[in-house]
C-alpha positions in Angstrom: 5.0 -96.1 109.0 1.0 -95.6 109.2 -0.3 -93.2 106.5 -2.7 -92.3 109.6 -2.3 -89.0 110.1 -2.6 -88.8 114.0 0.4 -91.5 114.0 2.5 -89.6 111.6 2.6 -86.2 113.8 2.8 -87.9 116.6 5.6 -89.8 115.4 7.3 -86.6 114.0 7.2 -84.8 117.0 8.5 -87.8 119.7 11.5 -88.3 117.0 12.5 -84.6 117.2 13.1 -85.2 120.7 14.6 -87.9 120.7 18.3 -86.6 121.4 16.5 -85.9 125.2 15.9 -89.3 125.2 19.0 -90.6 124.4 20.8 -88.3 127.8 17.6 -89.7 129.9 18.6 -92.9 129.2 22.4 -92.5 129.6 21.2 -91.4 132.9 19.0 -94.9 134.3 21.6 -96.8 132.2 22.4 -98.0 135.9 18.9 -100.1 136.0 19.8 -102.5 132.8 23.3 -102.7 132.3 26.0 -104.2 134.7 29.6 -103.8 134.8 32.0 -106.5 136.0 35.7 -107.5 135.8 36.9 -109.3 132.9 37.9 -113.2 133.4 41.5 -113.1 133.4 41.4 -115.0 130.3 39.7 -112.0 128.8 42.7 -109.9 130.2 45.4 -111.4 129.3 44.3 -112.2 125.8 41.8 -109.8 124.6 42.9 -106.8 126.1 39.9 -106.2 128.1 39.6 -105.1 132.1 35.8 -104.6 132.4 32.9 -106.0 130.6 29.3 -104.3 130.4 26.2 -106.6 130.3 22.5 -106.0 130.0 20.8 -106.9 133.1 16.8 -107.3 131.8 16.5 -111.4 131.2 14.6 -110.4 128.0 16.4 -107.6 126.5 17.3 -103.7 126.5 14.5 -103.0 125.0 12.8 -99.3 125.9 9.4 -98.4 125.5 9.1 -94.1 124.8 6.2 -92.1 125.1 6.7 -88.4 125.0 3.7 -86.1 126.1 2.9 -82.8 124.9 3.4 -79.6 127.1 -0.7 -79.1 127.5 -0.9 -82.7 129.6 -1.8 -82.1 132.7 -2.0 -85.9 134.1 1.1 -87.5 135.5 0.0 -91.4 135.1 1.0 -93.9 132.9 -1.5 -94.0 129.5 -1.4 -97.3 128.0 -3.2 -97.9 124.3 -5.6 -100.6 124.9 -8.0 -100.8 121.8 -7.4 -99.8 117.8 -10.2 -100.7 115.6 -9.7 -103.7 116.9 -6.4 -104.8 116.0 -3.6 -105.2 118.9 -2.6 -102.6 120.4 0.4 -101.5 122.7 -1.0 -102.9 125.7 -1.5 -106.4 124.0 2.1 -106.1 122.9 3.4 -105.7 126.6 1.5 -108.2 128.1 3.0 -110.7 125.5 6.6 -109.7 126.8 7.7 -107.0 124.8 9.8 -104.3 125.7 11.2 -104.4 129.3 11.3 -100.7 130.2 9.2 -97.6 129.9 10.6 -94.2 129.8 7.2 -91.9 130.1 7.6 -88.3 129.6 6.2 -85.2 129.9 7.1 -81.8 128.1 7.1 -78.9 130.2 9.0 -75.4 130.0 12.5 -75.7 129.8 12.8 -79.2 129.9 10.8 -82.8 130.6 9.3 -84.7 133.8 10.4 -88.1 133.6 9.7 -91.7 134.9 11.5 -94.7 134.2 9.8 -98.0 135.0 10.4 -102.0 134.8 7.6 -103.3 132.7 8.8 -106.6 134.2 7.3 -105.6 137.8 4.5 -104.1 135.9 3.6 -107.1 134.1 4.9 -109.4 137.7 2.4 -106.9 139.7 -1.1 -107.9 137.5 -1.4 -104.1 136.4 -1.9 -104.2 133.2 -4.8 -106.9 133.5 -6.9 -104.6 136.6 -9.7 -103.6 135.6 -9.6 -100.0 134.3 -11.9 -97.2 132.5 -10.7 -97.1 129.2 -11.1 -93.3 127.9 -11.8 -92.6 124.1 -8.5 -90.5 122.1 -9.3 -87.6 120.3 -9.7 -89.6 117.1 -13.6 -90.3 117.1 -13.4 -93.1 119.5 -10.9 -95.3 116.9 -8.4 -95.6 119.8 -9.0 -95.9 123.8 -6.5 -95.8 126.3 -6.3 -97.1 130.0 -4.0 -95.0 132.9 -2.1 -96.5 135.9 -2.2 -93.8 138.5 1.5 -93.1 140.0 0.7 -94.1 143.0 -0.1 -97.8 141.6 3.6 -97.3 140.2 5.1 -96.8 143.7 3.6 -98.9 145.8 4.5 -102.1 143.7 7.9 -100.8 142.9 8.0 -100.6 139.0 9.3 -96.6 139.4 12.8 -97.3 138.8 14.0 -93.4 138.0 12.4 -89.9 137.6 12.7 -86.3 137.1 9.9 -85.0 138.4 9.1 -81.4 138.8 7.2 -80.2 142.1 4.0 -79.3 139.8 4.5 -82.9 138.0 4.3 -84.5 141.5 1.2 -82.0 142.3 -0.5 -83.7 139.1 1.1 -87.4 140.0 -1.2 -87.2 143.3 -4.1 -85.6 142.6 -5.2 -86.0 138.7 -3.9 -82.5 137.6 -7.0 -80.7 139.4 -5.0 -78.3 141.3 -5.0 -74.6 140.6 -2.8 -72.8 143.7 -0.6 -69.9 143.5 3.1 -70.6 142.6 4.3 -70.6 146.5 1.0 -73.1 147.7 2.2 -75.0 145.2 6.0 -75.3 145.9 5.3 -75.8 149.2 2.6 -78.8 148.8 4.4 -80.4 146.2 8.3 -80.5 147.8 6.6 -82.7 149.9 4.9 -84.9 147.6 8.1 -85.6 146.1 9.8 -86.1 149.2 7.1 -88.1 150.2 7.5 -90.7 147.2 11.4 -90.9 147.3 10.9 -91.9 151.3 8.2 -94.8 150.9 10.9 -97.7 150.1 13.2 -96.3 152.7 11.0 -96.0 155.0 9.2 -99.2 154.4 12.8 -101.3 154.6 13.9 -99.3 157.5 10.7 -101.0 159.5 11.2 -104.2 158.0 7.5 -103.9 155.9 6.8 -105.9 153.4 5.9 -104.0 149.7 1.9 -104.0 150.2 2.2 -101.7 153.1 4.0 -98.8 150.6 0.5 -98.0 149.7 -0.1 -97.4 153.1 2.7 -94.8 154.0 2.4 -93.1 150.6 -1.2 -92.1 152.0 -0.1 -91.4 154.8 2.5 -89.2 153.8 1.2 -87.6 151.5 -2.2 -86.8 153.2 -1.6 -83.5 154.4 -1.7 -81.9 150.8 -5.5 -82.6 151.1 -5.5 -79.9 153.3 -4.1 -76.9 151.8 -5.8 -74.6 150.4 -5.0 -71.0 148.3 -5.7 -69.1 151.1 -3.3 -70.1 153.6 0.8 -69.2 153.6 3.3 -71.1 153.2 4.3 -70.8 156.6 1.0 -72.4 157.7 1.5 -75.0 154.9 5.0 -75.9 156.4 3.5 -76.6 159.6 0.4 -78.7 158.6 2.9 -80.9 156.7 5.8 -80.7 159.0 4.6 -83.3 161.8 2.9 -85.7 159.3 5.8 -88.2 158.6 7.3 -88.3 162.4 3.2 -89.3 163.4 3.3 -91.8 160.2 6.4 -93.9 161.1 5.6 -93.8 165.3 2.5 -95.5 164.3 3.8 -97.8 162.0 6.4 -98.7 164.1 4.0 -99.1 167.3 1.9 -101.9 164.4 4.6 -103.6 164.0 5.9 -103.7 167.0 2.9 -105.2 168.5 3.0 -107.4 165.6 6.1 -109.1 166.8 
């Protein structure tokens, strides 16, 4: 272990949690593992009905990063430079690790996403272009972010547990500040919004570049809440967006055909 201290707390405090972890991951266990029915060889001779693989071509392995309860960003951070020596990103790009199980602390419990690095790395996002931002180490350590929405449109969101204020930061950098109810309200449909995109984008027969495109479009009306208004009046800005968002995709694709 690094005698840095930085690495050593951090360390200390993602270990204490790791018995979260360990449930979280019982819980996407579905992405990596396969169960089949033992040959009948395997039956009859070794006393065995079922037989539990791990799906990932390279391995089972998990990358964990836990933030702290004061994060008010929902992206993916990424270490990209370290006193010039490699760094986490380097390590991904060569292969390493095959999941990513991001969390965030919040009261009473954790947001959660779980990712396939292998569509990350298959997508060409960890080589865009990005603003890397220094740590709060003196600029020793920099770190680049993949905005949710990145995540989503290419498909590498395998899993999550997402509260409605953790969607609310997912969308729009962590910048809001509305009462409790504006939030609620704006922020159901945020999530709903990002659970629909693959539906709806099979459902029409699109192919995965156009998730971008009804993510936006779904999502769009949160741009125009404000504190102010009810939740009532929230309800019905919202309401009408995603009938309007799949009569015009289905009229492109129609006239498409």
């Amino acid at each position: 272990m690094s005698n840095n201290p930085l690495f050593r707390e951090q360390w200390e405090f993602q270990e204490k949690r790791y018995p979260y972890v360990y449930e979280v991951l019982k819980q996407c266990a579905g992405h990596f593992i396969s169960v089949s029915v033992a040959e009948p060889a395997k039956d009859m001779g070794q006393a065995t009905d079922m037989v539990v693989n791990i799906q990932s071509a390279a391995s089972g392995d998990v990358a964990v990063r836990i933030r702290r309860d004061d994060c008010r960003y929902r992206d993916l951070t990424i270490r990209s430079y370290n006193n010039g020596h490699k760094t986490e990103i380097d390590k991904i790009k060569e292969g390493f690790a095959s999941w990513y199980l991001y969390m965030w602390e919040i009261q009473g419990g954790f947001d959660w996403v779980f990712c396939d690095v292998d569509a990350i790395r298959a997508a060409g996002l960890l080589d865009a272009e990005r603003r890397e931002t220094p740590n709060t180490d003196g600029g020793a350590t920099r770190f680049v972010s993949i905005p949710m929405q990145e995540l989503i449109t290419h498909e590498c969101l395998l899993q999550h547990n997402m509260s409605p204020q953790g969607w609310m930061m997912a969308f729009n950098g962590g910048q809001f500040k509305r009462a409790p109810q504006v939030a609620k309200a704006a922020t159901d449909w945020y999530s709903k919004s990002a659970g629909l995109v693959p539906v709806i984008r099979e459902a029409l027969g699109l192919s995965i570049t156009e998730n971008g495109m009804l993510l936006r479009e779904l999502t769009a009306a949160g741009d125009k809440v404000n504190d102010t208004m009810t939740v009532e009046q929230i309800a019905a800005i919202m309401q009408p967006l995603l009938p309007a968002a799949l009569l015009e995709t289905k009229d492109d694709a129609s006239a498409a055909a």
